[in-house]
N, C-alpha and C positions, 0 to 999 in steps of 0.2 A: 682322486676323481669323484666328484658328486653326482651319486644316483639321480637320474632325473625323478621327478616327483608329481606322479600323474596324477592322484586324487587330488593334489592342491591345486593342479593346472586345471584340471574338471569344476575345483570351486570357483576358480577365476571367473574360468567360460563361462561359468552359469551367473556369476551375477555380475557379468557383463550383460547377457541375454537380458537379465531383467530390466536393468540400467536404459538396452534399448525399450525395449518395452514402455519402460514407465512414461523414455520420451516419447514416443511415439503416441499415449494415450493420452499426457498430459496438454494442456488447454495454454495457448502462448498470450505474452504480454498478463500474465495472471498481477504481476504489482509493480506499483508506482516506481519500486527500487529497480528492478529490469527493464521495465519503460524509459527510464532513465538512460540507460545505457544505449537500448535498441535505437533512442531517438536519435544519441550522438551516431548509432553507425550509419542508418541511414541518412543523416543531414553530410555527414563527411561523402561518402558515394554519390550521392545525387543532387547535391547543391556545395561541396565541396566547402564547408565548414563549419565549426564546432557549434553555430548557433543553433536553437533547434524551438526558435520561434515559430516555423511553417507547420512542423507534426507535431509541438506541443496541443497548436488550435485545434486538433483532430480529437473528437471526444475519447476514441478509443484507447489516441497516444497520450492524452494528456496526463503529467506527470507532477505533482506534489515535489520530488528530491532533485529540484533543480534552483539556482541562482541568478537574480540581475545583477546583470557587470556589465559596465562599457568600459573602455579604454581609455578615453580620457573624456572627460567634461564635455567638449565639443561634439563628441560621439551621440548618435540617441541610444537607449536601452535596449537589451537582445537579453534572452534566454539561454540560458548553457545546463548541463548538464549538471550536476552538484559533484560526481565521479569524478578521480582524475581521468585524465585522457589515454592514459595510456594504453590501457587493456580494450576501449570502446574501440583505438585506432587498430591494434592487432585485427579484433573482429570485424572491422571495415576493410581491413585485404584482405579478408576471407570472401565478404560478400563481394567487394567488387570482384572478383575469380569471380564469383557465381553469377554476378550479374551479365560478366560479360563471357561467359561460357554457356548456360542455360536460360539468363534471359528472364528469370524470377524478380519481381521486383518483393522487397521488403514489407510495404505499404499493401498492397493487392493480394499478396500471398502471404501471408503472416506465418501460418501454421507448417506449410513448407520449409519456408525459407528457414525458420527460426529453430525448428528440428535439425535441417542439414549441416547447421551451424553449430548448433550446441554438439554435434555429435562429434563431429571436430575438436572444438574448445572442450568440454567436459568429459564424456564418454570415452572415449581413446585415449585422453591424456590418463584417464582413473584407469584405463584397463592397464597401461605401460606401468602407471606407478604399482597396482597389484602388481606384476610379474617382477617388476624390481624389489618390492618389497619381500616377496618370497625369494626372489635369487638373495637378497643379504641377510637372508634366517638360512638358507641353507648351506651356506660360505661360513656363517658362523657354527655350523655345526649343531645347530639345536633340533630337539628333537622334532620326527614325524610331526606325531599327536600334539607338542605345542603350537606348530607349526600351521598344521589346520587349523587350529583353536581360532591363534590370528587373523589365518584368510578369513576364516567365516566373520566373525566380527569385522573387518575391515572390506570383506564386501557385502554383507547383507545390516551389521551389527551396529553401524552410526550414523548421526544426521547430515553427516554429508550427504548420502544416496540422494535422499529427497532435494537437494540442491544441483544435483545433476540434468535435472529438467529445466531449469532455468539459466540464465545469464546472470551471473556473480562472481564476484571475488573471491569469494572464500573458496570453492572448488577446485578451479587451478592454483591456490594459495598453499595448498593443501599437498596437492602432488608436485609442486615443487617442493615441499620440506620433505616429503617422500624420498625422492631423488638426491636432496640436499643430504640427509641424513644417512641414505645407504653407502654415500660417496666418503662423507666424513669418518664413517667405521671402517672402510678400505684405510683409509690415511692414516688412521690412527692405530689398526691395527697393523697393517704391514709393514716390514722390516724396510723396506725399499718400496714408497709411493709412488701408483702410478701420476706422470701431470697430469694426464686428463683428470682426475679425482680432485685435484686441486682448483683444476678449470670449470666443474662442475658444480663444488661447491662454491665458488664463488657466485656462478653464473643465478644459478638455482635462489642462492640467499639473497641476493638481492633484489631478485625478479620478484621475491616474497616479501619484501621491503615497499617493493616499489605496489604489491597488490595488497597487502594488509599494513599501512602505514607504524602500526605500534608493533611490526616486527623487526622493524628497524635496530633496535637490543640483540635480537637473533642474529642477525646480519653480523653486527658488531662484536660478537660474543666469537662466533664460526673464525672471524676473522684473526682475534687474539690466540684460537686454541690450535691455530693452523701456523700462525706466526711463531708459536712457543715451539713448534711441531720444527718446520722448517724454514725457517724465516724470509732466504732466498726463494726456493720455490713459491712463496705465497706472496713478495714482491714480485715476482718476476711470471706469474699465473695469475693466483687470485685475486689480485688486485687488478691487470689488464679483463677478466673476464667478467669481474664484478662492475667495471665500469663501464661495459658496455648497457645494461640494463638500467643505470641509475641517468646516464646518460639520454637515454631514452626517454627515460621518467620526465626529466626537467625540461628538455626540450621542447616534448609535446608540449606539456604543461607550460612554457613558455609561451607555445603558439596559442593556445587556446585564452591561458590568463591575460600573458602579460607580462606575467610575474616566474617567478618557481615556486610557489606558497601555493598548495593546490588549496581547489575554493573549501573543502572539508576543514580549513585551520578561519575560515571567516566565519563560522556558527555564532547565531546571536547577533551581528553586525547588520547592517543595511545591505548588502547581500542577500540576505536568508529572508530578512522582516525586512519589508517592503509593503505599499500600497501602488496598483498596476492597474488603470484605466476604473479606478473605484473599486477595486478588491482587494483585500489583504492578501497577502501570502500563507499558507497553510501553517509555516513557522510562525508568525507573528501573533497564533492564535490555537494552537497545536489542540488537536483534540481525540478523547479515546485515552490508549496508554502511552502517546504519547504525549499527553499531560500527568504522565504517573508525579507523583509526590509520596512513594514509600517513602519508611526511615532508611537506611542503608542497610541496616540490620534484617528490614522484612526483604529487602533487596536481595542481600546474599542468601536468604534461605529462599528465595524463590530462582535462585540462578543455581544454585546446588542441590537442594530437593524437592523443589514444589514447583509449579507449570512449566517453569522452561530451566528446571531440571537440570544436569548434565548426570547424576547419579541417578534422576528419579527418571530418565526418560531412556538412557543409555545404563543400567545399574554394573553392566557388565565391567563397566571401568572401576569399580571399587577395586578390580584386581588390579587397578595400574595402582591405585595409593598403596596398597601391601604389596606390591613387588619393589615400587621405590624404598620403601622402607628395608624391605627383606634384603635385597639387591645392595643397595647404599650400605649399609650396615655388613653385609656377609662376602657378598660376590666381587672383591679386587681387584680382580683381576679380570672383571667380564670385559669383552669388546663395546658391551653396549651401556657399558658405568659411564662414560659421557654425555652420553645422549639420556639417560636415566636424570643424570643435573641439571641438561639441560629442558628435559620436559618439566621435570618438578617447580623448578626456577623461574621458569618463563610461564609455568601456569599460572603460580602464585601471583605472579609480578602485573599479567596481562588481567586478571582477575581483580588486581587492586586497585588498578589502573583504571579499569572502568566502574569499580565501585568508589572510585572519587571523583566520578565525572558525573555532581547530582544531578546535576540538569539535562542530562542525557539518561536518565534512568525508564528506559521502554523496552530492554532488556531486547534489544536491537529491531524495535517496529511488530507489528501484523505477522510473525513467520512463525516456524515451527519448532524452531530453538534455539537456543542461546547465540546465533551464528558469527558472533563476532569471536568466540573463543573454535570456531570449526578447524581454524586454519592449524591449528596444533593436536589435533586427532590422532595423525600419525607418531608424537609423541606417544601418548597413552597406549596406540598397537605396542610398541617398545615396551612399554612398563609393564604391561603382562608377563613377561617373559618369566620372572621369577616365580611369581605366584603360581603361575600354571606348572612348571618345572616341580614345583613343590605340591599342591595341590593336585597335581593329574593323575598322581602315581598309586592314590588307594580312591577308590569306588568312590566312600560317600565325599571325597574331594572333587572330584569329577563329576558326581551330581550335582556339588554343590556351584561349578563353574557353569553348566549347561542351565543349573535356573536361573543363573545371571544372565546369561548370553538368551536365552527364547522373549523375554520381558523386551532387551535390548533390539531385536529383530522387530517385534511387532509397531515397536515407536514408528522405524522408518518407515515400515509397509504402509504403515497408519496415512503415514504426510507425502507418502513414495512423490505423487502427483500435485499436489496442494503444499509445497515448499512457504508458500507465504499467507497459508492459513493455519489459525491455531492448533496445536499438540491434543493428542487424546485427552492430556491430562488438564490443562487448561480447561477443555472441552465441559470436561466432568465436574470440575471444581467451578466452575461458572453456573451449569445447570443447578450443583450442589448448593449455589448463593455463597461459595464461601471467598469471591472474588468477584468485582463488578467495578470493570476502566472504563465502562460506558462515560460521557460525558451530561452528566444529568441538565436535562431542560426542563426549566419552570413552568409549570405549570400555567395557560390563562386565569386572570384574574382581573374581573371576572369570567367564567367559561363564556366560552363563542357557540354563537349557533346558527351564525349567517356570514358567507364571503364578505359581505360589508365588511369594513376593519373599525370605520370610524364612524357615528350616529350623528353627533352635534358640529356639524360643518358649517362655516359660514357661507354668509349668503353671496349667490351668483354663482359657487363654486360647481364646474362642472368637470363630469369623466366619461371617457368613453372605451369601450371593450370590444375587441372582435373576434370571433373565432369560423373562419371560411370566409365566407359571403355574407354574413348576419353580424350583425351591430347593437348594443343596446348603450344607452346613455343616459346617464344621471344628472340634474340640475338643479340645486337649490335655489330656488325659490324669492321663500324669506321664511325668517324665525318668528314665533309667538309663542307666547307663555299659555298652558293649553295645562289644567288643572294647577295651576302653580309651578308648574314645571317647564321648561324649554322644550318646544315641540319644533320641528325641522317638515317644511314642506317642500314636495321636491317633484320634478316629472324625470317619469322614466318612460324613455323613448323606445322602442324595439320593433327591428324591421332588417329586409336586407341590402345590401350597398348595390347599388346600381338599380334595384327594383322598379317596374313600371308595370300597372296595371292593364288590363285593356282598353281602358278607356285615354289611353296615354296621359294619366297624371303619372308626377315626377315620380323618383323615389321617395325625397319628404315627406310628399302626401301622402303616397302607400303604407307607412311606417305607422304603427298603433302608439299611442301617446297615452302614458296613466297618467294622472294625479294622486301624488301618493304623499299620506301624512308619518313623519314618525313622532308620535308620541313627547317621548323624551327617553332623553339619556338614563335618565333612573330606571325607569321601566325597562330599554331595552336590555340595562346589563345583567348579563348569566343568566338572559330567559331567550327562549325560542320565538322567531319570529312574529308567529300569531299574536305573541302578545302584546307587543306595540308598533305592529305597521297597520294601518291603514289605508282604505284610498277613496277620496274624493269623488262623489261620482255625480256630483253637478257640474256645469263648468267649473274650471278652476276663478276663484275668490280673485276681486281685484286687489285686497292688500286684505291685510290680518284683521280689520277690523271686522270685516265683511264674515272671514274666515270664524274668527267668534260665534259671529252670530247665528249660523248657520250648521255650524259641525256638528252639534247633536245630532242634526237629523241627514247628513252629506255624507256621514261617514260609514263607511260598511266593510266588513273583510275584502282584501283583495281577492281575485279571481289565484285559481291553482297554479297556473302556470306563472305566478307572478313570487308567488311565495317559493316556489322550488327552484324560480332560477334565483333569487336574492339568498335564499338558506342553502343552495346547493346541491339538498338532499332530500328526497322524499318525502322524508319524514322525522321529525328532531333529534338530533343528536349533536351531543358536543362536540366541537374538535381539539382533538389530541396534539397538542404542542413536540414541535419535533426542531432539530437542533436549524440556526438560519441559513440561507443561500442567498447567492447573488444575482440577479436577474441581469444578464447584459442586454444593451442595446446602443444606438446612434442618437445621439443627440441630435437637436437638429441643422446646429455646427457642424457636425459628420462627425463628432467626437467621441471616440467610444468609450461607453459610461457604464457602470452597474449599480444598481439598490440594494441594500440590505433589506432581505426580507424575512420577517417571522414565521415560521410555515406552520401550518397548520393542518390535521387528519381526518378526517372519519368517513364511516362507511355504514350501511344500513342494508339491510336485505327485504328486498320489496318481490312481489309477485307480478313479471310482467306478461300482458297477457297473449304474446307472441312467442318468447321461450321460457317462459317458466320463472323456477324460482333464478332470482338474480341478486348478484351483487352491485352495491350502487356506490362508489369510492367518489372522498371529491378531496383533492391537495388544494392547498389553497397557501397565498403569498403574500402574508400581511405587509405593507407598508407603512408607516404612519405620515413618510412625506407626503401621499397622496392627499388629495380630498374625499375620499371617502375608501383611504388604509388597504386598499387592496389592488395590486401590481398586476396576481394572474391567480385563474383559479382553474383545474383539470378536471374533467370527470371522465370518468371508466364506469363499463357497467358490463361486469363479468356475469357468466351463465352457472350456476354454484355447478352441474352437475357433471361437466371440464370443461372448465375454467375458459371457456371461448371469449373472445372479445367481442360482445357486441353492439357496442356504442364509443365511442371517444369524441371528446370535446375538449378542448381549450380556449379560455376568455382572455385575453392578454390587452392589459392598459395600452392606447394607441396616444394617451397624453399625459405623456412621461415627460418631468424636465428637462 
């Protein structure tokens, strides 16, 4: 009879406690990779299928890890999810119970919904595998104090924790190899196995199969050492129990593809890279780290000991590699010398496996570690066991285990909340410079210092901009050679739509009309405005000869309010070139189109004389299809003293192709 074991049931409790906690503080839909999934549950619930073109459109839901697939040729293109299906549908008979018990919908209620779910899916299934995992340390007889060593580390001490706040794979991947593996040391140790041990591991390994694809080895491996075990029993169990889950797998997967090949085996293909109403797909163009290009070599030292770590983030598993060794070498006869082969074996394997997959070297996206190796965690709690057994027994051992395990606790604390944002250590090695996957953008050449994009436009070409009720518009003219140089004259119109004065002229007449000269293109490039606009302040010139003759003395600075909406800003300053976006819009087909735009930055601090000192930002959307290079330009004008909003504007081309 096994003493109950209360201190361990108290480490449980408590970081279960935190588990809720973290969810409960943490912020829902935080990445593109959960988005993913959430979209499929909610499109299955409320529009009853796997496409998930309605809440992609939705800025909040919009998702990056998704694929275009039709069905056949005849079909038009739809959105899916890039997950398999399987685990999104599980989550979708959770919400549908909720929706039609409490009436929450997914969309309106985000932060509800997606907490009462995770708590289900994640949290309860990690608190069942904690208490399993101590019921089969205490079955095998080991002792107390290694025994808490384990809890702590397997409830406070890995990066699974931090993945408990979110919707993933790897979490329940995790606590079925939990399950998987307690089941397997019952079978392999007892003289007479229970079935259910056999129907468990079946179930369990392939349900981990079916949620982390490259554990399918695992699966495969369980199945042989069960079959060497009892051959009958494992045709006549774990075969029928394993195929219900795999069965699952292909089916869904069926419905959703088409196929059984879930869409994760199309990487690279016209699937993934795609162009979609004039945008590429995010794969077709991948940027940040996932555009990394280590060599494999810098790869493996950063998945082993530098930012996403498993020894530099988690260090406390150094004791799994000395217990495997100690353990494989000493211990023959241990219950858990199986499972010791088979963590070692499959770490190796799953490790090499993705350090040959160069084109996929981002060391699994935006998250906070290594998370495609999580789902074998519960291996490594096992692999302790010797070390600690050895190690616990004199002092400076025991200290030397506790400063492995406090380093180890603070990783998760770090990311408890922020699962799919970078590691302390990442953190520090970036600020440090000794790391940078930003995707570098070139610099203007030369620098810009006006929304204008483009100076030397041909003639007649015109644009128009709106943001509310106000209008302004540009119109070349004609060209002349104006010191040797191409000079560009142009009017700019500005007024508001629908305006009428009291005297009832129309809007047109109401609207102020410049005449404005630009210089030339030599001049204007990488200088500030003032230095080659102009404006006309006789009537405008009936043709360029006229214009000659005259512009010495016609020509004067423009008025202030003419230079600040053409430059944007204040007062000069460059803008900062930042990576491109796509402006969507309607054709006037109804066709919906998007522009590559060049975007551009800056900001200037001016004093205004209603709140003070101010920030003055203006973004801005280079073009070059336009006639004069610019799509849309924003300005904000923050109060430096907090940060109030007190101005926004937007200019947006209203004659777009």
């Amino acid at each position: 009879m096994i003493r109950p074991d209360k201190v361990g049931l108290a480490l449980i409790l408590l970081s279960f406690v935190v588990a809720v906690v973290a969810l409960l503080s943490s912020q829902p839909l935080q990445s593109a990779n959960d988005r993913s999934r959430w979209c499929t549950v909610w499109s299955l619930v409320e529009r009853g299928t796997y496409q998930i073109d309605e809440i992609d459109k939705v800025p909040e839901w919009s998702t990056i890890d998704k694929v275009r697939h039709r069905m056949s040729p005849a079909e038009p293109w739809h959105f899916y999810s890039s997950k398999p299906p399987l685990f999104p549908t599980v989550v979708a008979g959770l919400y549908w119970i909720e929706r039609h018990t409490l009436g929450f919908d997914l969309m309106e209620q985000p932060a509800f919904v997606t907490r009462l779910l995770l708590f289900f899916v994640n949290v309860l299934p990690f608190l069942a595998a904690l208490l399993s995992l101590q019921r089969s340390l205490l079955h095998a007889r080991v002792e107390r104090r290694v025994c808490w060593f384990v809890l702590v580390s397997a409830g406070f001490g890995s990066m699974l924790n931090p993945f408990l706040t979110t919707l993933n794979n790897h979490t329940p991947a995790a606590v079925c190899v939990v399950f998987c593996l307690a089941a397997l040391i019952r079978v392999r140790s007892a003289s007479t196995a229970a079935v259910k041990d056999f129907a468990i591991v079946g179930c369990t390994a392939a349900l981990t199969c079916c949620l982390e694809l490259p554990a399918a080895l695992f699966g495969l491996l369980t199945f042989v050492l069960l079959y060497k075990h009892d051959w009958k029993t494992t045709a006549g169990v774990y075969v029928p129990a394993a195929i219900v889950p795999l069965a699952a797998f292909f089916i869904t997967n069926w419905i959703c593809t088409g196929g059984i090949k879930p869409f994760y085996t199309y990487y690279g293909t016209e699937k993934y890279v795609y162009v979609h109403e004039g945008v590429p797909s995010y794969w077709s163009q991948p940027r940040g780290i996932d555009a990394n290009d280590e060599s494999p070599g810098v790869y493996l030292f950063h998945c082993v000991l530098g930012h996403h770590g498993i020894l530099a983030l988690t260090p406390v598993f150094l004791l799994t590699g000395i217990g495997w060794l100690t353990g494989l070498w000493s211990e023959r006869k241990s219950v858990f010398r199986t499972v010791w082969w088979l963590g070692a074996g499959l770490s190796f394997l799953i490790l090499s496996f993705y350090l040959s997959r160069t084109q996929n070297y981002n060391y699994g996206g935006n998250s906070s570690a290594l998370r495609w190796m999580l789902w074998l965690t519960p291996f490594w709690w096992y692999g302790m066991i010797p070390a600690l057994q050895r190690y616990g027994k004199r002092t400076s051992g025991l200290l030397m285990c506790v400063a492995l395990l406090v380093p180890s606790i603070y990783s998760p604390l770090y990311s408890l909340t922020t699962p799919w944002q970078p590691c302390w250590i990442y953190t520090q090695m970036q600020q440090a410079g000794w790391i940078d996957y930003s995707t570098t953008v070139a610099a203007f050449d030369p620098p810009r210092y006006s929304v204008v994009g483009i100076i030397a436009a041909d003639a007649d070409d015109t644009s128009e901009w709106r943001s509310g009720a106000r209008r302004i518009s540009l119109k070349v003219i004609y060209r002349v050679n104006f010191d040797d140089q191409p000079a560009v004259i142009l009017s700019l119109t500005d007024g508001q739509t629908g305006a009428a004065t009291d005297g009832g002229r129309d809007a047109e007449e109401a609207r102020a009309t410049h005449n404005l000269v630009i210089l030339s293109q030599v001049k204007a490039a990488g200088k500030d405005i003032s230095f080659w606009l102009k404006e006309w302040q006789l009537p405008l010139p009936a043709d360029a000869e006229e214009f000659m003759q005259h512009s010495s003395k016609s020509l004067a600075t423009p008025a202030t309010q003419i230079v600040r909406l053409l430059r944007g800003l204040p007062s000069p300053r460059p803008y900062n070139a930042a990576s491109p976006r796509y402006l969507r819009y309607n054709r006037l087909s109804g066709e919906k189109w998007a522009l590559r735009c060049e975007r551009g930055a800056s900001r200037v601090a001016f004093d205004d004389p209603e709140h003070g000192r101010c920030w003055h930002r203006c973004d801005v959307m280079y073009c070059d299809e336009l006639p004069f290079g610019v799509a849309q330009w924003s300005i904000q004008v923050v109060r430096h003293s907090d940060n109030t909003l007190v101005r926004s504007e937007t200019w947006t081309c209203t004659t777009l192709p």
